[in-house]
GUBAGU-100613 format. One record per residue: y, x, z of N, C-alpha, C, O in turn. Coordinates in steps of 0.001 Angstrom, whole numbers, plus 524288, in hexadecimal, padded with zeros to 5 digits. Atoms other than C-alpha are relative to their C-alpha. Example, Ala and Ser with C-alpha at 12.3 -4.5 7.8 and 13.67 -1.06 7.14 Angstrom:
// GUBAGU-100613
7FB5A8037A800007EE6C8300C81E78804B080384800008049D8079080299/7FB5A7FCCC7FFC47FBDC8356681BE4804427FCFE802DA808967FEFB80383/
This chain:
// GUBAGU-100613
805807FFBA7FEEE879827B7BE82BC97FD02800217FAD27FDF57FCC07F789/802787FFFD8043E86FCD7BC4F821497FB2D7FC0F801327F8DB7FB9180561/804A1803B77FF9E865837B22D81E757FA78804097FD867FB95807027F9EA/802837FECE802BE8586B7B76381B007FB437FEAC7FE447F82B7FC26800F2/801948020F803AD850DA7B61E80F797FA7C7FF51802097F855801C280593/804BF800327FE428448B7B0FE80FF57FC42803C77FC037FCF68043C7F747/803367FAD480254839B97BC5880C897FE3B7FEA27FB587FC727FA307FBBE/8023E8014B80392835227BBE27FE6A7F913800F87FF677F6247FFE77FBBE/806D77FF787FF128267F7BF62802FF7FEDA7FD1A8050D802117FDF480886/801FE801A47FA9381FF67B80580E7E7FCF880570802357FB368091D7FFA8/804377FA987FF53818C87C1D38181D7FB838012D7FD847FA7B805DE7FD51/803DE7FDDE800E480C687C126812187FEBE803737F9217FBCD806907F6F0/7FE577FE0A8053C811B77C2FB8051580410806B78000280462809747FC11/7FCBF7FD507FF5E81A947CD34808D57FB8D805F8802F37FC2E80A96801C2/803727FD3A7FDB880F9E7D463810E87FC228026C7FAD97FC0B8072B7FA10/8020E7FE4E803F1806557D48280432801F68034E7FC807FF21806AA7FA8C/7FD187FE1F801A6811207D9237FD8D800ED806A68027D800A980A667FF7E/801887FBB17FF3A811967E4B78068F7FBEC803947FF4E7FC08808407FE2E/804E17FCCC8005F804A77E832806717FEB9801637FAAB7FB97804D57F979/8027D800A78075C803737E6167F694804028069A7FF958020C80A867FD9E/7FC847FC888003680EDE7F0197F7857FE388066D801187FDF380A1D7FE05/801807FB857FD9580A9A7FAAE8003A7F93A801A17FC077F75E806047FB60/806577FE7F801647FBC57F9C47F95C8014B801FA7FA227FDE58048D7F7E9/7FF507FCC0804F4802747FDED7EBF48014F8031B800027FEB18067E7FDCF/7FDDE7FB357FE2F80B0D807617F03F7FC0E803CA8027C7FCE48080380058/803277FCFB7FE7F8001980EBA7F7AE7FA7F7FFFC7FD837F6CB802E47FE7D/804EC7FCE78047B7F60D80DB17ED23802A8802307FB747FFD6803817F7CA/7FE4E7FC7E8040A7FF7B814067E420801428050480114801AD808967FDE1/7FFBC7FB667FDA1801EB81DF07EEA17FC0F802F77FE037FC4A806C57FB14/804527FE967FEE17F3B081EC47F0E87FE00802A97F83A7FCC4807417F785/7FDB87FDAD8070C7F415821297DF2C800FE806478004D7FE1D809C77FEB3/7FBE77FD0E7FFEF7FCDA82AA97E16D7FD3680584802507FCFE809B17FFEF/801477FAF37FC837F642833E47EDAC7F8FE801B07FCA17F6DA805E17FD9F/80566800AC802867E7F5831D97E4F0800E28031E7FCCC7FCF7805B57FBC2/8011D7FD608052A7EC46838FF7D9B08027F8055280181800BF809557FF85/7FF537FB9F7FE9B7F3B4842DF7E0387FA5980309802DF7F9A5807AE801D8/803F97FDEF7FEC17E6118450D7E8077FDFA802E77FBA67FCB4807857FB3F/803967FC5B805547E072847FF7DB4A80073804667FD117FDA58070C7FA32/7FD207FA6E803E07EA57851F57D6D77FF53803C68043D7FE448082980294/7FF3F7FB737FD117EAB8859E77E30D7FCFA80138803647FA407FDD28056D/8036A800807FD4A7E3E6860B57EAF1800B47FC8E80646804C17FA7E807D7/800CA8033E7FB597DECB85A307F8918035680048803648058B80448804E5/7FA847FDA27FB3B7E85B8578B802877FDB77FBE6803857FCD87F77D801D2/80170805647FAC37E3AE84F5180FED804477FCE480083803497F85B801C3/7FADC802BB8006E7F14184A8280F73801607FBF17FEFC803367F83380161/801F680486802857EEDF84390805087FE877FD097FFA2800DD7F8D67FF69/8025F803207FEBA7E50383E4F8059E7FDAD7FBCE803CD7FAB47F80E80357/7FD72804F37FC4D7E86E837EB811C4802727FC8A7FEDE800E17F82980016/7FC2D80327802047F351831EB80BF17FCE47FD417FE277FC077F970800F2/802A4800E9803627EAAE82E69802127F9827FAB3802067F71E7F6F980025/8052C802A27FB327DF128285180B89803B77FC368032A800EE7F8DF80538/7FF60802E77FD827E95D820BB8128C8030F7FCA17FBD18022C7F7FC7FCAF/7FEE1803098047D7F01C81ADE806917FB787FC247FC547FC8E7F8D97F900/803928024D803097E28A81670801CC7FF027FADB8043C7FDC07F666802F0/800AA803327FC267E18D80F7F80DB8804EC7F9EA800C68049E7F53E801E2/7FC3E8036A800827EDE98097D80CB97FE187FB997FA3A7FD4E7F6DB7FA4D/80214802CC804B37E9BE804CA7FF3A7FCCB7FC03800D57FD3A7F78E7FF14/80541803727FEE77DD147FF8A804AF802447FA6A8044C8018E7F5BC80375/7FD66801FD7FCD77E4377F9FB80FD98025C7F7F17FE91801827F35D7FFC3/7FDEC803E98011A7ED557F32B8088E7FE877FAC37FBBD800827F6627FBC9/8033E800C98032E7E47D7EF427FD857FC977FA6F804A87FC437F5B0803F8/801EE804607FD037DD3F7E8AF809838013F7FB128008A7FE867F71C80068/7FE6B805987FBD37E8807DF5F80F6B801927FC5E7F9BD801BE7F7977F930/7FED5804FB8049A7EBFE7D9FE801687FB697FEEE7FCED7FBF07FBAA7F970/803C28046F800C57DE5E7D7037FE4D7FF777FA81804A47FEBD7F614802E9/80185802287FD6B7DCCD7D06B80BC7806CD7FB357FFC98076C7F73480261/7FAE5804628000E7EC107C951808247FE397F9DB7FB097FF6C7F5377FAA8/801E3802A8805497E5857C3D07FB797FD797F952803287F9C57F91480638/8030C803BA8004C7E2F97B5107FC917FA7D7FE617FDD17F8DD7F9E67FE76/
């Protein structure tokens, strides 16, 4: 029988941790689809992507102000 370990994050630590995660990764995306906007011409595509990645940003930007003691 495997015993198992106890988690090295509690949930709420482990949860912040996600969100801190996902909110860097998709503002470096969001980096990323911004400068290609600038080089090329217009694509709706894009700038969907681009409009829902900002959102994500904002999003996530939200729940780890509202985690902040």
């Amino acid at each position: 029988m495997v015993r198992r370990r106890k988690s090295l994050l509690d949930d709420g630590d482990a949860r912040r941790f996600a969100i801190a995660t996902v909110h860097e990764e998709t503002a470096q995306l969001l980096r990323i689809i911004d400068e290609i906007c600038l080089r090329y011409p217009p694509n709706d595509d894009l700038h969907f992507v681009r409009y829902l990645l900002r959102m994500i940003v904002e999003e996530t930007k939200r729940t780890m102000r509202s985690d902040e003691p």
